[in-house]
GUKELO-12984 format. One record per atom (N, C-alpha, C): residue number from 1; residue in one letter; atom name; y, x, z. Coordinates in steps of 0.1 Angstrom, whole numbers. Atoms other than C-alpha are relative to their C-alpha. Layout:
// GUKELO-12984
+-----+---+----+-------+-------+-------+
|   k | r |  a |    py |    px |    pz |
+-----+---+----+-------+-------+-------+
| NUM | a | CA |     Y |     X |     Z |
...
+-----+---+----+-------+-------+-------+
END
This chain:
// GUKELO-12984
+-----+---+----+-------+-------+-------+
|   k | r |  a |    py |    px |    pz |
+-----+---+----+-------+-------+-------+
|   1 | x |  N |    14 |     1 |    -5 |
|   1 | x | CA |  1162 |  1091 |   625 |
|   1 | x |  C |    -3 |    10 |    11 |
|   2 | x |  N |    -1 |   -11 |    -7 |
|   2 | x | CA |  1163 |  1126 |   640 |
|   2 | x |  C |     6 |    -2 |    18 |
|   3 | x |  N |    -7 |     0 |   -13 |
|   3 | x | CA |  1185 |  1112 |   670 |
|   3 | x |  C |    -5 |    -9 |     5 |
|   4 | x |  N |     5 |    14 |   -10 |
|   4 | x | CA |  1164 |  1079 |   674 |
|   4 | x |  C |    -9 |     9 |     7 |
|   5 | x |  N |     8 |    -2 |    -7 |
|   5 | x | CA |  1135 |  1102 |   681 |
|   5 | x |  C |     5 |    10 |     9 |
|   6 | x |  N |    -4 |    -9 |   -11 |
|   6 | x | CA |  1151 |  1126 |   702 |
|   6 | x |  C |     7 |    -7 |    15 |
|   7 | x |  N |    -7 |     8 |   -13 |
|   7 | x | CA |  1171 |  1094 |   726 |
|   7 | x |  C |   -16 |    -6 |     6 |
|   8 | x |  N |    17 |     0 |    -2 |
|   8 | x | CA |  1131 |  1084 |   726 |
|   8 | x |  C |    -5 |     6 |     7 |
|   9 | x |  N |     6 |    -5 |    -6 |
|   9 | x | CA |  1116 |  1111 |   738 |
|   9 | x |  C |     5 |     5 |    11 |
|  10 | x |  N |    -7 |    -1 |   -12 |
|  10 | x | CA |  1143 |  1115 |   765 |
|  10 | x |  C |    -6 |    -8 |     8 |
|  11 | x |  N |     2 |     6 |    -9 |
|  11 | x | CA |  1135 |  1085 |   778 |
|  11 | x |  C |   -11 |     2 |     6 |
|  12 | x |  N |    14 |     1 |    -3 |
|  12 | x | CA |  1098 |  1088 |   778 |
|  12 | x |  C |     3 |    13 |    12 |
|  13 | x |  N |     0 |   -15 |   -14 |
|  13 | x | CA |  1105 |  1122 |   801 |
|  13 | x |  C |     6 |    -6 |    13 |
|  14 | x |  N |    -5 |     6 |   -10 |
|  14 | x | CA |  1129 |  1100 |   822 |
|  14 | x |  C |    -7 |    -8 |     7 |
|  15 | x |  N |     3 |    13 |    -6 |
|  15 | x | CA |  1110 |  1073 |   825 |
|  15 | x |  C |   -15 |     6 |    10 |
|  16 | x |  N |    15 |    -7 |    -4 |
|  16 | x | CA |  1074 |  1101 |   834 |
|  16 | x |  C |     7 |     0 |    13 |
|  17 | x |  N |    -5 |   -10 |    -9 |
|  17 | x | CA |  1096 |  1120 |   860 |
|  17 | x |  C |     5 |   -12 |    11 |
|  18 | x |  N |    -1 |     9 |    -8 |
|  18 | x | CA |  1107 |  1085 |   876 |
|  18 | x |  C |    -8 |    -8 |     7 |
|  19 | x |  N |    14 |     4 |    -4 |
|  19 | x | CA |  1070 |  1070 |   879 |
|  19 | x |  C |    -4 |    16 |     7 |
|  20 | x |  N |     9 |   -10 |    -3 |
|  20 | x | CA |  1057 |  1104 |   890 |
|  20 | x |  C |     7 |     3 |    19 |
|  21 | x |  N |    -7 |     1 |   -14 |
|  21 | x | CA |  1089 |  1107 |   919 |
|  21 | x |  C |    -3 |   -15 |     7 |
|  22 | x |  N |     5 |    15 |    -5 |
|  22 | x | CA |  1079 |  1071 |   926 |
|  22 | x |  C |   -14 |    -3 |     8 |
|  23 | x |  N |    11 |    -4 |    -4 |
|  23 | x | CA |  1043 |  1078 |   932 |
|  23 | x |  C |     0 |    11 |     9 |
|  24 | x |  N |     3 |    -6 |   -11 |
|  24 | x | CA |  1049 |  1105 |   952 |
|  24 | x |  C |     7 |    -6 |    14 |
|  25 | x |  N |    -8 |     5 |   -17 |
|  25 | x | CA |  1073 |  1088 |   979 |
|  25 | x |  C |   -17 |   -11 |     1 |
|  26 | x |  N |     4 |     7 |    -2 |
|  26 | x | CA |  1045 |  1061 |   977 |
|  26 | x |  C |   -13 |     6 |     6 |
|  27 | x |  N |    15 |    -8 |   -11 |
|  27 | x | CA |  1018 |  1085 |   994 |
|  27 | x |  C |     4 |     8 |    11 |
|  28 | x |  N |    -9 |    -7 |   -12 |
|  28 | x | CA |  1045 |  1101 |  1017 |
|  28 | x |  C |     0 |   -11 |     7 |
|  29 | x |  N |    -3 |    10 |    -6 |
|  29 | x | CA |  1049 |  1063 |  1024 |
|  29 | x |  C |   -10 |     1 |    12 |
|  30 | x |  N |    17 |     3 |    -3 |
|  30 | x | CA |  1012 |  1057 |  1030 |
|  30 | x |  C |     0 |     7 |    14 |
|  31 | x |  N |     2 |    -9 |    -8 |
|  31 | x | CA |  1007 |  1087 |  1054 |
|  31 | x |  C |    14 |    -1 |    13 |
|  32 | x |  N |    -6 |     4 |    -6 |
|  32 | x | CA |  1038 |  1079 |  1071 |
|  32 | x |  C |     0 |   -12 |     9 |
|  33 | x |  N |     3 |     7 |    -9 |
|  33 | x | CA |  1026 |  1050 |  1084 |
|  33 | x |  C |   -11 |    -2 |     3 |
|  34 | x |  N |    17 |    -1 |    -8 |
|  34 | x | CA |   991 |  1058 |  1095 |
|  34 | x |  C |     6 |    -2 |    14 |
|  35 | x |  N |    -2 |     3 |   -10 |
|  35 | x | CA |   995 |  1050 |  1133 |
|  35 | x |  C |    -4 |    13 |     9 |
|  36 | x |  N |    -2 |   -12 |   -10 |
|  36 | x | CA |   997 |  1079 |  1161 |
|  36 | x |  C |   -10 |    -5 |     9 |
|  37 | x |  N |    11 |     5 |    -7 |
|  37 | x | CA |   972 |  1057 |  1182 |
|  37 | x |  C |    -4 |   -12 |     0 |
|  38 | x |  N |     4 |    12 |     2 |
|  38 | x | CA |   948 |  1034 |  1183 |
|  38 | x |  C |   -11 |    -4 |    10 |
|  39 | x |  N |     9 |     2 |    -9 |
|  39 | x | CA |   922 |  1013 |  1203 |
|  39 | x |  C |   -13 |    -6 |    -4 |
|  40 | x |  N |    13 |     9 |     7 |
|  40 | x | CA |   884 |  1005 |  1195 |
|  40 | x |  C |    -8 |    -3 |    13 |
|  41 | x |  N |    12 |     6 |   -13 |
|  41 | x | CA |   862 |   984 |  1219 |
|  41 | x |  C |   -10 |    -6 |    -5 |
|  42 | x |  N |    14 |     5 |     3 |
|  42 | x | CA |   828 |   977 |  1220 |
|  42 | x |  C |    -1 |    -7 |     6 |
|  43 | x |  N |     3 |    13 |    -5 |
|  43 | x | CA |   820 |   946 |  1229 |
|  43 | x |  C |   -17 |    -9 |     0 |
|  44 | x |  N |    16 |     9 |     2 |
|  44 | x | CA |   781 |   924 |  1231 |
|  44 | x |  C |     6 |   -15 |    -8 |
|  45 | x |  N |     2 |    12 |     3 |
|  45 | x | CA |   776 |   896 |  1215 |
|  45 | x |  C |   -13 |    -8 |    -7 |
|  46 | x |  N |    10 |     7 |     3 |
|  46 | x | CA |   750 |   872 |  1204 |
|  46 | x |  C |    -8 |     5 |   -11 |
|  47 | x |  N |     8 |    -4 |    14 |
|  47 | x | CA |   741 |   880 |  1167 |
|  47 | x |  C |     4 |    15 |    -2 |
|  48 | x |  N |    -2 |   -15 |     7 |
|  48 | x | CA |   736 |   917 |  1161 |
|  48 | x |  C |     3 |     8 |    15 |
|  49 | x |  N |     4 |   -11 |   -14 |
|  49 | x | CA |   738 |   929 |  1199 |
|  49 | x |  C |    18 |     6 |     4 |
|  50 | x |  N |   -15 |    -3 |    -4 |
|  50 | x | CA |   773 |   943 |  1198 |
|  50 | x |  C |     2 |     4 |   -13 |
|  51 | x |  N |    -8 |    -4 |    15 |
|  51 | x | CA |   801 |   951 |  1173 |
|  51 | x |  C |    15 |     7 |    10 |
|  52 | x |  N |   -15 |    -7 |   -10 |
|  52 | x | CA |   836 |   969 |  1177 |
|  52 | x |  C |     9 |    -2 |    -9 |
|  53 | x |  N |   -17 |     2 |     6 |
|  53 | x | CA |   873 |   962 |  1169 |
|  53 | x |  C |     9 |     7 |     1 |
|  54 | x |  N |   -11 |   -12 |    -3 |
|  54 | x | CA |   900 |   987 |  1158 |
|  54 | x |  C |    12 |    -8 |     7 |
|  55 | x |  N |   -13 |     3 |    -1 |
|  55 | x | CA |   932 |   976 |  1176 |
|  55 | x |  C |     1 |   -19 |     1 |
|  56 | x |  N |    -3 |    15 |    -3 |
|  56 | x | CA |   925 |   936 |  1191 |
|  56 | x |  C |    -7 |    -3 |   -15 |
|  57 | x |  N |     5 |     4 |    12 |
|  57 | x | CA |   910 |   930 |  1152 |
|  57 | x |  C |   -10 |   -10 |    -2 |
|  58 | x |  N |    15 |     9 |     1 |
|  58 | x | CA |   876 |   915 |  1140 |
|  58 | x |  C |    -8 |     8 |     5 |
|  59 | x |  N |    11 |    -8 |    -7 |
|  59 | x | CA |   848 |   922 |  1157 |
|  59 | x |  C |   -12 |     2 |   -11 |
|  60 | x |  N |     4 |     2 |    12 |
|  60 | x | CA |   826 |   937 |  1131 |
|  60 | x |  C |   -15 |    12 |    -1 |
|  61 | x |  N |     5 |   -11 |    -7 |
|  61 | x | CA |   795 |   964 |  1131 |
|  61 | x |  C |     5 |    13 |    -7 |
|  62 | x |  N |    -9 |    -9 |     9 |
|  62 | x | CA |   810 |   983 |  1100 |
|  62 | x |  C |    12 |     1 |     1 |
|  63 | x |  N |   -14 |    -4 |     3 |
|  63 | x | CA |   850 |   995 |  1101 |
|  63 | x |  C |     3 |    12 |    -4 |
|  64 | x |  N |    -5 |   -10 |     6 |
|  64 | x | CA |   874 |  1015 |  1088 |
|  64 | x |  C |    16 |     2 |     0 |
|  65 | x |  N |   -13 |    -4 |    -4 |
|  65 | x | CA |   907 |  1026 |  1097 |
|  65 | x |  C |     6 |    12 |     1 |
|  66 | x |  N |    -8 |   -16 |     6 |
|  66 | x | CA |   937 |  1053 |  1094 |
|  66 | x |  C |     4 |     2 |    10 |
|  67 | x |  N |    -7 |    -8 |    -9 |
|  67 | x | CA |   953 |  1076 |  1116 |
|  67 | x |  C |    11 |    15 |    -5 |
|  68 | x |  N |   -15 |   -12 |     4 |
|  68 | x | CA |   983 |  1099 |  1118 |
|  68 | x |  C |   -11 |    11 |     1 |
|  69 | x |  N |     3 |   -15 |    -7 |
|  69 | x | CA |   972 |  1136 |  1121 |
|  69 | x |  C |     4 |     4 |    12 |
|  70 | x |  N |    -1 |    -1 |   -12 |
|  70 | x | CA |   969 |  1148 |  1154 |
|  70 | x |  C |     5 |    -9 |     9 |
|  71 | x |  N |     1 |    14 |   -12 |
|  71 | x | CA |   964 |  1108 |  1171 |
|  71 | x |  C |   -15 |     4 |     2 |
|  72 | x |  N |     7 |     6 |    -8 |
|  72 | x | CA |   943 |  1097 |  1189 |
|  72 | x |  C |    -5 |   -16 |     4 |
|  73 | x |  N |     7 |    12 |    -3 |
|  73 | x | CA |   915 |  1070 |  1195 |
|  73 | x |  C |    -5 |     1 |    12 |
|  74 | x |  N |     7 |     0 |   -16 |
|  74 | x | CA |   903 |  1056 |  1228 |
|  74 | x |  C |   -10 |    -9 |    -7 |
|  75 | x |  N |    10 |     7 |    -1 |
|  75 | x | CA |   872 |  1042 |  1228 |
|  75 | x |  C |    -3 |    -8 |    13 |
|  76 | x |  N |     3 |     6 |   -12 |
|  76 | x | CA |   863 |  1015 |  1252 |
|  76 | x |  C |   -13 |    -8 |     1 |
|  77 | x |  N |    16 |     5 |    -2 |
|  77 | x | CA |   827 |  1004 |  1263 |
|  77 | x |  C |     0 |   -14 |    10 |
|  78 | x |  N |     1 |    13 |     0 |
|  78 | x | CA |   833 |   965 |  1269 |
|  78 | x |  C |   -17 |    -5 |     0 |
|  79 | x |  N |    12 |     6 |     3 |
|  79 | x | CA |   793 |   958 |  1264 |
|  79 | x |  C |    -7 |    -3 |     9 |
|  80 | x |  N |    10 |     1 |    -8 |
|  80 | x | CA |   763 |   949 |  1283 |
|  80 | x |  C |    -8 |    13 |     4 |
|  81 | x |  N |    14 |   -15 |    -2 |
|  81 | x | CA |   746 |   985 |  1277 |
|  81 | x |  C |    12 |    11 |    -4 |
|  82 | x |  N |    -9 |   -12 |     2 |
|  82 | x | CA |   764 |  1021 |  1274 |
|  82 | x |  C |     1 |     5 |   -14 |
|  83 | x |  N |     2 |    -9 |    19 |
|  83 | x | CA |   770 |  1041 |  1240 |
|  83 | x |  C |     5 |     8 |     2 |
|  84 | x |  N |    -7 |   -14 |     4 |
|  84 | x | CA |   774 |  1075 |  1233 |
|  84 | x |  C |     7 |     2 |   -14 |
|  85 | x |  N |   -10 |     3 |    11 |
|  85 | x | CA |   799 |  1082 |  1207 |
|  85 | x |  C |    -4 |     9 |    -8 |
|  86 | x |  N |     2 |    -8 |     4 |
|  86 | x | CA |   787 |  1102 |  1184 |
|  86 | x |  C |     5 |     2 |   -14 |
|  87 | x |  N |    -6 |    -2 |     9 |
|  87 | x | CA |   802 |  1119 |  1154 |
|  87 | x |  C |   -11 |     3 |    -7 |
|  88 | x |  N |    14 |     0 |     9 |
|  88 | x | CA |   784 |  1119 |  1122 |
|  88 | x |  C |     4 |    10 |   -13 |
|  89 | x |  N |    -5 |   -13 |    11 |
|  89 | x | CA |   809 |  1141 |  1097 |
|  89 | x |  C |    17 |    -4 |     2 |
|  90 | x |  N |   -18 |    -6 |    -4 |
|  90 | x | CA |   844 |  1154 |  1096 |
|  90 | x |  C |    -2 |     9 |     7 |
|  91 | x |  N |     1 |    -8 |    -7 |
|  91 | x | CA |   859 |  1179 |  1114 |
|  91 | x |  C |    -1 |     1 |    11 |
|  92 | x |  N |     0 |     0 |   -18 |
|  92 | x | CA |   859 |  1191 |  1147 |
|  92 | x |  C |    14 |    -9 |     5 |
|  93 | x |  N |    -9 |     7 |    -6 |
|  93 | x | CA |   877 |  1164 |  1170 |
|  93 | x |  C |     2 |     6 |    16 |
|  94 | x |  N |     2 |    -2 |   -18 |
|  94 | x | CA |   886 |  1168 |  1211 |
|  94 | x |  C |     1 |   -12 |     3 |
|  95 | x |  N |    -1 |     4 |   -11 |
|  95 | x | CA |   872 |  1152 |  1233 |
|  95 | x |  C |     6 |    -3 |    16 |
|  96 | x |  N |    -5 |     1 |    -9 |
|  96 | x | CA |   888 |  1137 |  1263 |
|  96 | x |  C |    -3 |    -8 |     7 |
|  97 | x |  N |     4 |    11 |   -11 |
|  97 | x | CA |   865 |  1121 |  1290 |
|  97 | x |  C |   -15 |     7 |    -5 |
|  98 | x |  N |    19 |    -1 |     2 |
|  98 | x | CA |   822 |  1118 |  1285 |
|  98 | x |  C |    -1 |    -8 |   -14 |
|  99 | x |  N |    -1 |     4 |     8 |
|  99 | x | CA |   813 |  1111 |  1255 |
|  99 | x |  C |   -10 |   -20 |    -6 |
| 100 | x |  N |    10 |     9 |    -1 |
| 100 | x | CA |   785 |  1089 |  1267 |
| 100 | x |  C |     7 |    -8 |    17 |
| 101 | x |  N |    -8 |    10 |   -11 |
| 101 | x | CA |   804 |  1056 |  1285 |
| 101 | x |  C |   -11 |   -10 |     4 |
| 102 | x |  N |    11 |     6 |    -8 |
| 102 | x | CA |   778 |  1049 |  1312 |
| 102 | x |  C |     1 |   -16 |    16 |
| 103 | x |  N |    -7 |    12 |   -11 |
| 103 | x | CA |   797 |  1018 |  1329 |
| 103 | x |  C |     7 |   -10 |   -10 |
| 104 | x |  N |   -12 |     5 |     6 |
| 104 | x | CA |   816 |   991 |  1315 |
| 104 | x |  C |    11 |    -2 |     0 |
| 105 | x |  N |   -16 |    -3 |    -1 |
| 105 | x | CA |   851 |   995 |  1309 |
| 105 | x |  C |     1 |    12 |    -4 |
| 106 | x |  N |     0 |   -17 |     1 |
| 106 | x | CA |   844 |  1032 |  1305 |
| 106 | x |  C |     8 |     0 |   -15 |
| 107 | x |  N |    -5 |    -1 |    10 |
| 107 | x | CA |   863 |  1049 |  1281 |
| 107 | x |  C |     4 |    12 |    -2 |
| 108 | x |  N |     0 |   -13 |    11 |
| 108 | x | CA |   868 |  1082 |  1258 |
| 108 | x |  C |    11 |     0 |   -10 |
| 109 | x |  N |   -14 |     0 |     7 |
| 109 | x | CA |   901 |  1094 |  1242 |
| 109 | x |  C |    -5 |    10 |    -6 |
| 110 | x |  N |     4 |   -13 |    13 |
| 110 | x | CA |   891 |  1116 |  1209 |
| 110 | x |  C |    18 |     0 |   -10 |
| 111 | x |  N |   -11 |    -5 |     7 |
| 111 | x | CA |   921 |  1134 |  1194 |
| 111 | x |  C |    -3 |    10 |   -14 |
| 112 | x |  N |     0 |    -9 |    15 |
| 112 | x | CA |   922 |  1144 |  1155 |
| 112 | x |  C |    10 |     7 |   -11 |
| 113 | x |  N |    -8 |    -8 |     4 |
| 113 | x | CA |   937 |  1175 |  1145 |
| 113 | x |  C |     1 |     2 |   -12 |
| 114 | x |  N |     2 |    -5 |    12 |
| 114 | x | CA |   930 |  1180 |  1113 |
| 114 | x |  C |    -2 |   -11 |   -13 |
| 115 | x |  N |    -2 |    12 |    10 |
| 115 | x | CA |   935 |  1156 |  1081 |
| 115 | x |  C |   -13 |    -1 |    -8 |
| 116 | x |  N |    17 |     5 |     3 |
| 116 | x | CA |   900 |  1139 |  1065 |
| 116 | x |  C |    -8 |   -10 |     6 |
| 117 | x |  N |     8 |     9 |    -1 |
| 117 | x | CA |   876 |  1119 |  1067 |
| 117 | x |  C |   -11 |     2 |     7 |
| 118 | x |  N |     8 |    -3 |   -10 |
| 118 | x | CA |   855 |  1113 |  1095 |
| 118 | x |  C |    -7 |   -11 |     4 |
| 119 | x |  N |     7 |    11 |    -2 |
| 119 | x | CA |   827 |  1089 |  1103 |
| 119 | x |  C |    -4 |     4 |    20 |
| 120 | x |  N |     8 |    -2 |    -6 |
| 120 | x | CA |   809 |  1079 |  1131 |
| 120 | x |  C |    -3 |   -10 |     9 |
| 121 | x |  N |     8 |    12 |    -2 |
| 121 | x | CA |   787 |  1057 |  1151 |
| 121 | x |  C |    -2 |     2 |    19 |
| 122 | x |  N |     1 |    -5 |   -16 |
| 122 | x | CA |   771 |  1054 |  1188 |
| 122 | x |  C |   -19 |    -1 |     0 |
| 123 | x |  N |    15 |     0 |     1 |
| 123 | x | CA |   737 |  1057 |  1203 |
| 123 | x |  C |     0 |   -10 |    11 |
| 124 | x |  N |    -3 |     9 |   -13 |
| 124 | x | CA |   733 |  1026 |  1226 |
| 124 | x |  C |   -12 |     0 |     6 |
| 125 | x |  N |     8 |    -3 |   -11 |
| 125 | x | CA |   714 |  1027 |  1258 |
| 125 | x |  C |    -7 |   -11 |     1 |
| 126 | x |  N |     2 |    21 |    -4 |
| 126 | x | CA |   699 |   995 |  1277 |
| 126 | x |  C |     9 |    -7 |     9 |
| 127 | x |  N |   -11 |    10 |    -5 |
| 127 | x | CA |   715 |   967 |  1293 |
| 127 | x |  C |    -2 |     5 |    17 |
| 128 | x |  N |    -2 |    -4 |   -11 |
| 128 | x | CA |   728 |   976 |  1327 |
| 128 | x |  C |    -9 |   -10 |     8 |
| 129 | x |  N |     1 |    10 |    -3 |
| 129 | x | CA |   710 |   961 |  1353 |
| 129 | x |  C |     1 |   -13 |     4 |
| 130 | x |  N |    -6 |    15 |    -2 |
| 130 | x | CA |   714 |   927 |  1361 |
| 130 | x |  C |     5 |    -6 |   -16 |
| 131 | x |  N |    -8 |     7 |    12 |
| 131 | x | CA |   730 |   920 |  1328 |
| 131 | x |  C |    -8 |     1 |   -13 |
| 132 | x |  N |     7 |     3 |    14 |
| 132 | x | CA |   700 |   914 |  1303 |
| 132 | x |  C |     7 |   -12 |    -6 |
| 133 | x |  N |    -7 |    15 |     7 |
| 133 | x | CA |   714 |   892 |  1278 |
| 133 | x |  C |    -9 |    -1 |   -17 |
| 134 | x |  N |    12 |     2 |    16 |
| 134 | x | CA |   693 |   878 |  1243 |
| 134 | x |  C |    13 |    -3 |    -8 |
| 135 | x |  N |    -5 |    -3 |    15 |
| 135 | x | CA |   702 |   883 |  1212 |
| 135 | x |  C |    -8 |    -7 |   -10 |
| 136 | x |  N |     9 |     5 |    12 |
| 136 | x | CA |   693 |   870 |  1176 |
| 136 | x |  C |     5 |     7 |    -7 |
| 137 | x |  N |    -2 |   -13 |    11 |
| 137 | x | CA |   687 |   893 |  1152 |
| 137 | x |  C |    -5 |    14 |     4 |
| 138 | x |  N |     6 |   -10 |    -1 |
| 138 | x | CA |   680 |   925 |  1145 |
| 138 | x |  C |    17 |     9 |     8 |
| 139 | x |  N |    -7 |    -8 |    -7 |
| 139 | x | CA |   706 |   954 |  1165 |
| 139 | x |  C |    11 |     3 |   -10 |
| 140 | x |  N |   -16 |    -7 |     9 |
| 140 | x | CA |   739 |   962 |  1148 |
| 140 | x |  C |    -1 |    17 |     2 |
| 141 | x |  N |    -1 |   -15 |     6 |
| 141 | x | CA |   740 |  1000 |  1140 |
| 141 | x |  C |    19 |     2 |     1 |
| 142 | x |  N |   -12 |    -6 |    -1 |
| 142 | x | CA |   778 |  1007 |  1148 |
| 142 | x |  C |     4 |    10 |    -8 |
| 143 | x |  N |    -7 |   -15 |     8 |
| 143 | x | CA |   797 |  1027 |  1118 |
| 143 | x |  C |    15 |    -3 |     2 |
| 144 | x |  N |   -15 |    -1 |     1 |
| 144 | x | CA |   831 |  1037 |  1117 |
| 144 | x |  C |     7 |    10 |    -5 |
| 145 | x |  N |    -5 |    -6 |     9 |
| 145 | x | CA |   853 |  1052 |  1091 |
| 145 | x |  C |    16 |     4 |     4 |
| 146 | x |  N |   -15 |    -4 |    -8 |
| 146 | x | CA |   887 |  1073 |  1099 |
| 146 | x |  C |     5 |     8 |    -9 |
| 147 | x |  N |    -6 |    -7 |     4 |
| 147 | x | CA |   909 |  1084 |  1075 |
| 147 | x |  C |     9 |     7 |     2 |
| 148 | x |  N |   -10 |    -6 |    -7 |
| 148 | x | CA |   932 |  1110 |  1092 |
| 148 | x |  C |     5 |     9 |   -14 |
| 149 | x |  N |    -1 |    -9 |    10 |
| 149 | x | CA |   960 |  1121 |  1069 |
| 149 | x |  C |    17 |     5 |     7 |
+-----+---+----+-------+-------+-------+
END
């Protein structure tokens, strides 16, 4: 009896120490393939005024997406009216360009050094001359969620 429970409690250690090295490659995984860079564009549209897509995606007013440590997002200002980018929490990011994309096409490369979680939204301007365009609905509020690990 003495040796059933002793080949027993072997295993149980084997089998902890297997799940536990298992679980960790599987967040070495994770983090290994967050992406080095990525691309979000703002775009107008009809219901909700404008929305943005990580990487060609869904166009959406809420996202949420991962990143390597020390990538980089471009932001691109596709819309009828400008947005300032503004950060809402996390750490300090750099800047690279204006933060406020006063043309369309314009665009802002933010680079994140530091691993966490970082929100953040825009402040949108008005529609550039010439290019009033109607909407239904109420204004989409642009968030966006970035887990840099």
């Amino acid at each position: 009896m003495k040796r059933l429970l002793i080949i027993l409690a072997g295993l149980s250690v084997g089998v902890g120490l297997t799940a536990g090295v298992a679980m960790t490659g599987t967040t070495a995984q994770r983090h290994a393939n967050a992406p080095a860079k990525s691309t979000i564009t703002i775009r107008h549209q009809l219901r909700g005024c404008h929305a943005w897509a990580v990487n060609s995606g869904a166009y959406r007013a809420a996202q949420k997406t991962t990143l390597a440590r020390g990538g980089t997002i471009t932001f691109v200002d596709n819309d009828v009216m400008s947005h300032k980018l503004v950060q809402t929490s996390g750490p300090a990011v750099r800047y690279h360009g204006a933060r406020a994309m006063r043309h369309m096409s314009a665009s802002i490369r933010v680079t994140f050094g530091k691993a966490g979680l970082y929100k953040f939204t825009t402040k949108a301007g008005e529609d550039y001359p010439g290019m009033a365009m109607k909407t239904i609905g109420e204004d989409n509020v642009l968030r966006l969620t970035i887990r840099v690990s």
